[in-house]
C-alpha positions in Angstrom: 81.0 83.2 116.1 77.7 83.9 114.9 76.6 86.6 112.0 75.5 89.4 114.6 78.9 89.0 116.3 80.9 89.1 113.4 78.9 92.5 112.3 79.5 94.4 115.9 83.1 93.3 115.6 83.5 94.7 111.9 81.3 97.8 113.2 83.8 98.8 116.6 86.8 97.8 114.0 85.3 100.1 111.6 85.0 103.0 114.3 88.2 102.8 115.6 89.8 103.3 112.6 87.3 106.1 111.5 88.0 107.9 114.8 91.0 109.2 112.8 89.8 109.6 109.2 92.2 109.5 106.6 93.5 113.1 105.2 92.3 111.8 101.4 89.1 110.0 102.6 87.2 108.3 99.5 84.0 109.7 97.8 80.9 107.7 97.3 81.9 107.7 93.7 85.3 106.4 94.6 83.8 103.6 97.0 81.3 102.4 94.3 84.0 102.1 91.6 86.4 100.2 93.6 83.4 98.0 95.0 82.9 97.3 90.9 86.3 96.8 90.2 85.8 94.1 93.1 83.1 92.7 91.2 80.0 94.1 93.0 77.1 95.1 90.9 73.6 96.8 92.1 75.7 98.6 94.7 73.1 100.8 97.1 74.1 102.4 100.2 72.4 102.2 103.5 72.6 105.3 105.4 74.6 104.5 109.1 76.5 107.5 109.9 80.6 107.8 109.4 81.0 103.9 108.7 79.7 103.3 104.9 77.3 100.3 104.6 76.6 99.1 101.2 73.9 96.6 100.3 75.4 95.0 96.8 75.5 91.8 94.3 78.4 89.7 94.3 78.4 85.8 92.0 74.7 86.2 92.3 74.4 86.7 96.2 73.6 90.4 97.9 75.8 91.2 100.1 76.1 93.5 102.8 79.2 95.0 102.9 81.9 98.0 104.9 84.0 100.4 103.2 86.2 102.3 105.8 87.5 105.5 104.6 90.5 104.3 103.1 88.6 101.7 100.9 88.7 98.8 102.5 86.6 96.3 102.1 84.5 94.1 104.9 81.8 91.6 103.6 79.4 90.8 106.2 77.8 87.7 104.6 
């Protein structure tokens, strides 16, 4: 499965589970701390609606990564 793939599939698995956000849904705050806690640095976000797309370092290599509203973490690269 190529990269594009992979990123639609994340996306639609993403917006399913955003159709029902979480009652507690994270702050940008909260996402870039628990990103950092992962081990991301230079975390930026790229504005794309609901889904939260973050641009970020990770051993050296940007990354692009998801954060659903629950926290969890999808990297794209």
């Amino acid at each position: 499965m190529d990269i594009k793939a992979k990123k639609l599939l994340a996306l639609c698995f993403l917006a399913i589970f955003n159709a029902f956000p979480a009652a507690h849904a994270l702050t940008l705050d909260d996402i870039k701390a628990k990103l950092e806690a992962a081990g991301y640095t230079q975390i930026r976000e790229v504005p794309s609606g609901k889904i939260k797309t973050f641009i970020a370092t990770r051993n050296g290599k940007v990354r692009s990564i998801l954060v659903d509203s629950t926290g969890h973490i999808q990297e794209l690269q």
